[in-house]
Each structure stands twice: as C-alpha cells, then as structure tokens.
C-alpha positions as CSV (number, residue, x, y, z in Angstrom):
1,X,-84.8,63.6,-133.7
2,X,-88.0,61.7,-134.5
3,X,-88.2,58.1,-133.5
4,X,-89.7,55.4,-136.0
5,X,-91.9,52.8,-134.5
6,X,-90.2,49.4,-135.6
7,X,-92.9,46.9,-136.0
8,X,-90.5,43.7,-135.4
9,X,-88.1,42.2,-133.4
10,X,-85.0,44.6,-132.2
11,X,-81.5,43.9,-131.0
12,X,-79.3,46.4,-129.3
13,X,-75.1,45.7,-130.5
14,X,-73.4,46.8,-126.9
15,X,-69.5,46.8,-126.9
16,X,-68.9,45.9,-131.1
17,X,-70.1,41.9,-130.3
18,X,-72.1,41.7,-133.2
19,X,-71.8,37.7,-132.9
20,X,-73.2,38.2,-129.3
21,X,-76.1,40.6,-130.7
22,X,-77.2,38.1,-133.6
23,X,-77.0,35.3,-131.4
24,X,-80.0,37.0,-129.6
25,X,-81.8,38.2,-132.5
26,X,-81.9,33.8,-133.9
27,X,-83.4,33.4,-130.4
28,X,-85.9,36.1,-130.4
29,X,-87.2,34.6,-133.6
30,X,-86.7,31.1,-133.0
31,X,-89.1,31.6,-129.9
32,X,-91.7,33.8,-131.8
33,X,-92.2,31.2,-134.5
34,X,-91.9,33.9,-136.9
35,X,-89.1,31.6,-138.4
36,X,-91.8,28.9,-138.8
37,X,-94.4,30.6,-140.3
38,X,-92.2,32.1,-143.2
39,X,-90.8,28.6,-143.8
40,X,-94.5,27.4,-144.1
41,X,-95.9,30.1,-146.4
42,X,-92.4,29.4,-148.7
43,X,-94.6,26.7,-150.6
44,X,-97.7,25.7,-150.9
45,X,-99.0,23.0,-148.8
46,X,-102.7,21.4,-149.5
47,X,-105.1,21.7,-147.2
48,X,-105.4,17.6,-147.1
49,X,-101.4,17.6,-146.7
50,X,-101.7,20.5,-144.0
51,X,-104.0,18.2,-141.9
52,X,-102.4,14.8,-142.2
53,X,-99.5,17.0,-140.6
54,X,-100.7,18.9,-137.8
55,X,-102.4,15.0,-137.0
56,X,-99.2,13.3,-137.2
57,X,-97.8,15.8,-134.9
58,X,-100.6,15.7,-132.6
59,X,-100.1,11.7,-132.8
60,X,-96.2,11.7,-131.6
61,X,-96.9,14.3,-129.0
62,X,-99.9,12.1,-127.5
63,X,-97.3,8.6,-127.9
64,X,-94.3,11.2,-126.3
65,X,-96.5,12.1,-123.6
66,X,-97.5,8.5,-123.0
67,X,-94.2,7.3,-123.0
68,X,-93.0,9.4,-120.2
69,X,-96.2,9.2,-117.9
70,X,-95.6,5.5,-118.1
71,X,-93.7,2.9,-115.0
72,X,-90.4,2.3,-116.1
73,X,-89.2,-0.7,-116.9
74,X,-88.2,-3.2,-113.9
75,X,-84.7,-3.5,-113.6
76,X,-83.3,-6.5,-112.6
C-alpha cells in the first residue's frame, strides 16, 4: 500500500468521536492562520484599505500594550 503525502493539516478519528476529532482540526487551523488568509483573499481589499488596517491594528495593540504597562488606578 503506497502512502500519499498530504500537504495540509491532518486529524486522526480515535474511538468514532468525530465531534472530538473536528474540534481539533478548528484548532489546528485557527492557530495556523490558514483560516485568516482564505477569509482575506475572499475579496479584494485595496492596497490603501489594506494599510489603513494593518495601522489601525498596529495602533490598538500599541494603546493595549500601554494600557496594561501602566500604575493602576489608586484605590481609595
């Protein structure tokens, strides 16, 4: 028996949990961003649109960051 090189992600079923098995397979391609990248190349985004994004995001993550370097508040 010849075995085929798969070149994705792969989930073994153990015991019939199928629900179990697919619950893995979300994760494995949650994690890999594969998810992402097919969501993003659905539609087209301009390349103006496309940056204002990716800097928007960059923005929040900076304030995020900030935020939780920062004293907390006094508490009296």
């Amino acid at each position: 028996m010849t075995r085929k090189q798969f070149n994705g992600s792969m989930v073994e079923v153990r015991n019939d949990n199928v629900e179990k098995a697919l619950r893995t397979f979300k994760k494995k391609i949650m994690e890999s961003g594969k998810l992402m990248d097919l969501k993003e190349k659905e539609f087209f985004e301009k390349p103006t649109t496309k940056r204002r994004r990716i800097k928007n995001q960059q923005v929040r993550r900076a304030q995020k960051k900030r935020e939780a370097e920062a004293l907390p508040k006094k508490m009296y």
